[in-house]
Biotite code that builds the C-alpha atoms (Angstrom):
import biotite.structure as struc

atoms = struc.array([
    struc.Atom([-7.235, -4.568, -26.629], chain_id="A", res_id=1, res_name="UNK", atom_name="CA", element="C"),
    struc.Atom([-5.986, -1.893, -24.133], chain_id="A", res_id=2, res_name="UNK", atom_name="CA", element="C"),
    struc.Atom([-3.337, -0.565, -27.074], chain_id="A", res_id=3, res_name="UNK", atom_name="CA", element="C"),
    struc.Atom([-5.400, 0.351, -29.600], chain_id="A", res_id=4, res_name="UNK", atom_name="CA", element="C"),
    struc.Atom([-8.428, 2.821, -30.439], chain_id="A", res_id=5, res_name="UNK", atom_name="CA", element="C"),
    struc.Atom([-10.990, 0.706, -33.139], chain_id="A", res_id=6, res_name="UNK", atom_name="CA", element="C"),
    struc.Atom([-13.055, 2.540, -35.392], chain_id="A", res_id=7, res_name="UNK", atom_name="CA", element="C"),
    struc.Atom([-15.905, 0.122, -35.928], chain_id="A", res_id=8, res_name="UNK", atom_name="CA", element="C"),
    struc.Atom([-18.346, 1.525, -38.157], chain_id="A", res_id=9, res_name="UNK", atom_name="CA", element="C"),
    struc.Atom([-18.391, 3.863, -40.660], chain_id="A", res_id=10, res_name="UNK", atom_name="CA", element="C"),
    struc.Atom([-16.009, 5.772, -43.217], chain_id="A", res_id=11, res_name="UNK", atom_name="CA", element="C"),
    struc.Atom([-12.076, 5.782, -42.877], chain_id="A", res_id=12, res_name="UNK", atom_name="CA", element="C"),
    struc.Atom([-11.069, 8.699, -40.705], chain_id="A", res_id=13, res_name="UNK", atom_name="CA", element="C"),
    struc.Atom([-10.282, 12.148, -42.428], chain_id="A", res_id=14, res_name="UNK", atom_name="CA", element="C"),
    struc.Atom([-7.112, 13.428, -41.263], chain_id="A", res_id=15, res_name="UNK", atom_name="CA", element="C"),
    struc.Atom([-5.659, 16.855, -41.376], chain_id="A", res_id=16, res_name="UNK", atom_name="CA", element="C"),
    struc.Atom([-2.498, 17.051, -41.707], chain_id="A", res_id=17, res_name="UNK", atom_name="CA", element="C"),
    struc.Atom([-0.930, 19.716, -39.255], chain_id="A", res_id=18, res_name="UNK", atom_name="CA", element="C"),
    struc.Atom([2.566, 21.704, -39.527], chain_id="A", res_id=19, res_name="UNK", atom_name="CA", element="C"),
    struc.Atom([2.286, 24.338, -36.302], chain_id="A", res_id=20, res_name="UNK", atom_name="CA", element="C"),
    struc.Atom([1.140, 25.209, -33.043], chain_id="A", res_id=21, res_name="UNK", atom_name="CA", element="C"),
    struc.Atom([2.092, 22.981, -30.186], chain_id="A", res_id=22, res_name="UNK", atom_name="CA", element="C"),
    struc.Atom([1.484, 20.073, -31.595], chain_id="A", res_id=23, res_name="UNK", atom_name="CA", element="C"),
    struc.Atom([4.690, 20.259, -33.396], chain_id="A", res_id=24, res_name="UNK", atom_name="CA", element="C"),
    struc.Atom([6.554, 19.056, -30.153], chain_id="A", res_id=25, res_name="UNK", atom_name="CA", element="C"),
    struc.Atom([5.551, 15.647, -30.623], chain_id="A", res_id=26, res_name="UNK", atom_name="CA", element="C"),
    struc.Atom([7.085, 15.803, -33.920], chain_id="A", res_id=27, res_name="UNK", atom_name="CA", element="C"),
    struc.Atom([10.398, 14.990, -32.107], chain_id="A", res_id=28, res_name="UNK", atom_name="CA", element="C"),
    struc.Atom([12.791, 12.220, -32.169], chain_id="A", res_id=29, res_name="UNK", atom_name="CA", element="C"),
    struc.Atom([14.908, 10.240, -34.934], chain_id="A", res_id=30, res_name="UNK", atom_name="CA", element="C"),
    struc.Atom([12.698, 9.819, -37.337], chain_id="A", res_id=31, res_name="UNK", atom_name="CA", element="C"),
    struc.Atom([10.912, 11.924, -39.630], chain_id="A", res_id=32, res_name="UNK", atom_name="CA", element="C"),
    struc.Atom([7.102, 11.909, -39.191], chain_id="A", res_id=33, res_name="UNK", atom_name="CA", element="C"),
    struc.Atom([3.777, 14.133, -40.415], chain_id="A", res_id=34, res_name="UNK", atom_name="CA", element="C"),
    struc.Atom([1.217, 15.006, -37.733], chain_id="A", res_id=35, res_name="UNK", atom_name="CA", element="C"),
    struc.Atom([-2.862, 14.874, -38.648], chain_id="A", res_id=36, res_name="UNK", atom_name="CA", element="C"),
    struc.Atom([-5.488, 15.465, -36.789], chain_id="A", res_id=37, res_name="UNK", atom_name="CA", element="C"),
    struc.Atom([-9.161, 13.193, -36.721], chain_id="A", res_id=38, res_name="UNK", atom_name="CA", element="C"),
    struc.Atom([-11.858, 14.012, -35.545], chain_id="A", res_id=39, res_name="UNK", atom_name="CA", element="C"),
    struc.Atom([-14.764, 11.395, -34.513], chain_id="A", res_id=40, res_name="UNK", atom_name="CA", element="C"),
    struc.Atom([-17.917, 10.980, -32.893], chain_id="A", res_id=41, res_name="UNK", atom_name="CA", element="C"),
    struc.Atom([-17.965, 8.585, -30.046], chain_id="A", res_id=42, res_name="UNK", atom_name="CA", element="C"),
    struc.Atom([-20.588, 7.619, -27.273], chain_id="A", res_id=43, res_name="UNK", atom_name="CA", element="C"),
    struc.Atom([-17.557, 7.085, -24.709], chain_id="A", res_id=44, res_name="UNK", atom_name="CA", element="C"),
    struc.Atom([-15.281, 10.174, -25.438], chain_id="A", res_id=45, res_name="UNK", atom_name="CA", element="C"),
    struc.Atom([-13.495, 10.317, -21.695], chain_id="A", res_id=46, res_name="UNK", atom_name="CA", element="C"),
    struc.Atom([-12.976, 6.387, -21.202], chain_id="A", res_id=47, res_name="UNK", atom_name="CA", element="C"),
    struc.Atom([-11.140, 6.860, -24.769], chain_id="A", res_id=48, res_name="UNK", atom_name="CA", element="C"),
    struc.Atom([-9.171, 9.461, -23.441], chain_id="A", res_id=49, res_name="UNK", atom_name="CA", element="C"),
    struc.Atom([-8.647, 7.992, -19.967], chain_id="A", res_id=50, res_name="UNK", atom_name="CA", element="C"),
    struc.Atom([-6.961, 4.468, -22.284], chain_id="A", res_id=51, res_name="UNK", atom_name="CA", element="C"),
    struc.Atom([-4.750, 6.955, -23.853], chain_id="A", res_id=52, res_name="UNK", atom_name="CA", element="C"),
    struc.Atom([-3.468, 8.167, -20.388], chain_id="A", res_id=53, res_name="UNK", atom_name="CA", element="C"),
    struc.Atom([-3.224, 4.428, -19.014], chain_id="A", res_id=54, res_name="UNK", atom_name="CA", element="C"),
    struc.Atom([-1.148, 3.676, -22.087], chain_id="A", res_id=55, res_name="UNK", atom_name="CA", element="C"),
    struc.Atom([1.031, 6.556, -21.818], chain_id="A", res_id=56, res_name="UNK", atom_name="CA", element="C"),
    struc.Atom([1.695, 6.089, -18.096], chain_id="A", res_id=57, res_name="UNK", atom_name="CA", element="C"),
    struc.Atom([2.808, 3.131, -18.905], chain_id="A", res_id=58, res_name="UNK", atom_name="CA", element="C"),
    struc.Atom([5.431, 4.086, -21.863], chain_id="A", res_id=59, res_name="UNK", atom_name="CA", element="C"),
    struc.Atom([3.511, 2.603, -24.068], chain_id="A", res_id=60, res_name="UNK", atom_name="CA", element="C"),
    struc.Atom([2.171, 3.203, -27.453], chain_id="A", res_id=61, res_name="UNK", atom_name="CA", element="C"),
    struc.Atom([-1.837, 3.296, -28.169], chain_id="A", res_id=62, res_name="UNK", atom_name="CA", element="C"),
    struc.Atom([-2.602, 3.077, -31.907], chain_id="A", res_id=63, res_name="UNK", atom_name="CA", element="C"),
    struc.Atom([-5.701, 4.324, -33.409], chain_id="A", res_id=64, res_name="UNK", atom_name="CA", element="C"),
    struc.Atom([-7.202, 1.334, -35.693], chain_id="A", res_id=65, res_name="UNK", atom_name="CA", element="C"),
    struc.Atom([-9.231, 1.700, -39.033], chain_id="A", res_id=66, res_name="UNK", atom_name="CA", element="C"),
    struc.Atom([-9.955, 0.676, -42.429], chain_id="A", res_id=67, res_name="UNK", atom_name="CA", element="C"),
    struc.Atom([-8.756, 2.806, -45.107], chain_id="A", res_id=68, res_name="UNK", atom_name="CA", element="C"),
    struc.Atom([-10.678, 3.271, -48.436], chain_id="A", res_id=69, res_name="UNK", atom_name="CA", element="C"),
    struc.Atom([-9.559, -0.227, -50.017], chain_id="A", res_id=70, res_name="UNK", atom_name="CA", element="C"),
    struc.Atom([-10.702, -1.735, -46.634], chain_id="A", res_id=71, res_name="UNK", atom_name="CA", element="C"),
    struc.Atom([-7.732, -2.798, -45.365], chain_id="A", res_id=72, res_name="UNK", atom_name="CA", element="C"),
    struc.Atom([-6.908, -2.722, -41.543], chain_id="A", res_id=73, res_name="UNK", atom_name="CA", element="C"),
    struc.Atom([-4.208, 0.267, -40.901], chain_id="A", res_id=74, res_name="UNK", atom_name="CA", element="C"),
    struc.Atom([-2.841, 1.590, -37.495], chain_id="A", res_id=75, res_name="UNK", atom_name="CA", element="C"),
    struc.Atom([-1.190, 4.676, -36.550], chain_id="A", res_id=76, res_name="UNK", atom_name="CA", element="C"),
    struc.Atom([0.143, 5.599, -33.158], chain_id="A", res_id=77, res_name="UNK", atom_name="CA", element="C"),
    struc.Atom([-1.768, 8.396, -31.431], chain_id="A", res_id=78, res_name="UNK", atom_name="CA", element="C"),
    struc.Atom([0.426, 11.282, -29.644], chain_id="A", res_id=79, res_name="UNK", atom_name="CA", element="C"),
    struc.Atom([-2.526, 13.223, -27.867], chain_id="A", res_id=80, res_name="UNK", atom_name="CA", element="C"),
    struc.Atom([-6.159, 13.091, -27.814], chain_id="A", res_id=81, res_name="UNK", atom_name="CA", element="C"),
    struc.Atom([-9.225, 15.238, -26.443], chain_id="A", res_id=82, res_name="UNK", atom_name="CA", element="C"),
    struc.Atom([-12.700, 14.161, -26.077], chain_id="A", res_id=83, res_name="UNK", atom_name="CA", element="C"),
    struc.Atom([-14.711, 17.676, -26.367], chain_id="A", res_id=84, res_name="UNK", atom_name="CA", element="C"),
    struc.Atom([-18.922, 17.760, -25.981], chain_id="A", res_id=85, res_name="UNK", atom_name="CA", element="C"),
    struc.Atom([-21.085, 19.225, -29.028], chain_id="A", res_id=86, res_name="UNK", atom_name="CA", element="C"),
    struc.Atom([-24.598, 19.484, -30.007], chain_id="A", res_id=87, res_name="UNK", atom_name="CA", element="C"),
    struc.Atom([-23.963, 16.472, -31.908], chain_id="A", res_id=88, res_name="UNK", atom_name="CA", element="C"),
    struc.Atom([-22.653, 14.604, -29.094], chain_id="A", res_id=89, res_name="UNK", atom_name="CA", element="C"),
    struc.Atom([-19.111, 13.906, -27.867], chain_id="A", res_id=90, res_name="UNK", atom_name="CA", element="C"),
    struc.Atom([-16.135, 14.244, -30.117], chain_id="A", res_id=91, res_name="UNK", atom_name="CA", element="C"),
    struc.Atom([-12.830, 12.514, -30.131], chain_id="A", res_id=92, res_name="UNK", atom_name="CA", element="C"),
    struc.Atom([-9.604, 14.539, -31.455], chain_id="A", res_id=93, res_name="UNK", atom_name="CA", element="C"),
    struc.Atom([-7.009, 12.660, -31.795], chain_id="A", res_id=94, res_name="UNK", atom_name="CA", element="C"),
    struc.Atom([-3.416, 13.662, -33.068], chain_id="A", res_id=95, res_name="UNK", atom_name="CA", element="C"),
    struc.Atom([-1.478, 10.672, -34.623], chain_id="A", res_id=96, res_name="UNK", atom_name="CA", element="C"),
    struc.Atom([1.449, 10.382, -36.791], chain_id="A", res_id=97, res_name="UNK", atom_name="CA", element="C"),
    struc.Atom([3.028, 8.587, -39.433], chain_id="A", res_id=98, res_name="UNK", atom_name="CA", element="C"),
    struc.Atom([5.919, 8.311, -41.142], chain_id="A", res_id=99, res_name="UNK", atom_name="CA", element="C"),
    struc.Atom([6.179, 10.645, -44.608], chain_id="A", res_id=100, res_name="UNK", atom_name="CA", element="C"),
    struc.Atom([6.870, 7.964, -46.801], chain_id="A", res_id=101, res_name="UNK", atom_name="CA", element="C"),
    struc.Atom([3.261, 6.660, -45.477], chain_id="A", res_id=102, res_name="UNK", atom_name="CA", element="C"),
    struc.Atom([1.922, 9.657, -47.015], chain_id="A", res_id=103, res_name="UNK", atom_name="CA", element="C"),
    struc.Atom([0.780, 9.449, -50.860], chain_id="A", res_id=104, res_name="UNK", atom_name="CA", element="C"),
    struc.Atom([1.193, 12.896, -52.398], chain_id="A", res_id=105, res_name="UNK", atom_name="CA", element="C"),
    struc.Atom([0.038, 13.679, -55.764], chain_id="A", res_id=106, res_name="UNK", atom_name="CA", element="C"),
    struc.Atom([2.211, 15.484, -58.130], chain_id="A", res_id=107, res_name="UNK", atom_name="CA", element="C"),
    struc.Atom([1.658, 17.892, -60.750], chain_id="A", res_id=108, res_name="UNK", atom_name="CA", element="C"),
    struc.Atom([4.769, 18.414, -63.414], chain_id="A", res_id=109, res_name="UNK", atom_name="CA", element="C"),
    struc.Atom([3.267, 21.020, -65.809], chain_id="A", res_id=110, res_name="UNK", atom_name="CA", element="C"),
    struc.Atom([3.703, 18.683, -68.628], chain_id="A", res_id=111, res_name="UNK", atom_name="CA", element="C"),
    struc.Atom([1.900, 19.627, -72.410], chain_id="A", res_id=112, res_name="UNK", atom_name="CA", element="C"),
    struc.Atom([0.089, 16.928, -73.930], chain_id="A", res_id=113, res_name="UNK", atom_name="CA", element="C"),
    struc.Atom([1.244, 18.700, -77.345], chain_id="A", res_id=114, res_name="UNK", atom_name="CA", element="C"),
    struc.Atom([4.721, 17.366, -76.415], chain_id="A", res_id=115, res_name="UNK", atom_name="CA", element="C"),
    struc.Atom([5.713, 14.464, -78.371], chain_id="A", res_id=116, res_name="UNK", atom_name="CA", element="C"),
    struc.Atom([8.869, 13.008, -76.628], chain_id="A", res_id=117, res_name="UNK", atom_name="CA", element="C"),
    struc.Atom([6.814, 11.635, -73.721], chain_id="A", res_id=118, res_name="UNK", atom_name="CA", element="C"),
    struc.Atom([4.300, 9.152, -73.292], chain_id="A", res_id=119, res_name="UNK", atom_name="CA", element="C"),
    struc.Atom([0.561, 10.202, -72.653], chain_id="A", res_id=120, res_name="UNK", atom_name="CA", element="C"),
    struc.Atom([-0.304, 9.772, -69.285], chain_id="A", res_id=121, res_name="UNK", atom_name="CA", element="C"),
    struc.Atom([-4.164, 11.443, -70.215], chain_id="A", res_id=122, res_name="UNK", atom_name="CA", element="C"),
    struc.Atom([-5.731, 7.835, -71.285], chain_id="A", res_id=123, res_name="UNK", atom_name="CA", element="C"),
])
């Protein structure tokens, strides 16, 4: 289990999605891909990290493995990560990404419900 970070307990993660800053260089290659950013609390922050490097050393990818909100299992490959210290206790960021067609956006297209021509999508 050397290729993958497991979230055990608790809620999915929350992931920002990022567009600058340096983190943009991992952004590179073929394919087109959105970058996020989790953060989460972990007892073993450093070991986490240090699996990462291992992985990486070896060309390899480590994947960061959760449930989502309808509980099923999801992995995403993680390009960096950083285990920071807080009042709270140790922190994990790691930046991942995944393709954009993973990515459910919601869309907004002005419509009137006085318009008749259409269906009603209000019910």
């Amino acid at each position: 289990m050397d290729d993958r970070i497991t979230i055990i307990e608790g809620p999915p993660p929350a992931f920002e999605y990022i567009d600058d800053g340096w983190a943009l260089g991992l952004n590179e290659g073929p394919g087109m891909y959105d970058l996020a950013l989790t953060r989460l609390r972990t007892f073993n922050g450093p070991a986490l990290v240090e699996r990462c490097h291992r992985a990486w050393k070896r060309n390899d990818t480590i994947f960061l493995h959760y449930r989502n909100d309808y509980g099923l299992e999801e992995k995403v490959p993680i390009m960096a990560a950083r285990a920071l210290d807080s009042n709270d206790g140790q922190v994990l960021y790691l930046w991942i990404r995944r393709k954009g067609s993973e990515i459910e956006y919601d869309f907004d297209f002005g419509t009137d419900d006085d318009e008749e021509d259409g269906p009603n999508y209000d019910n």
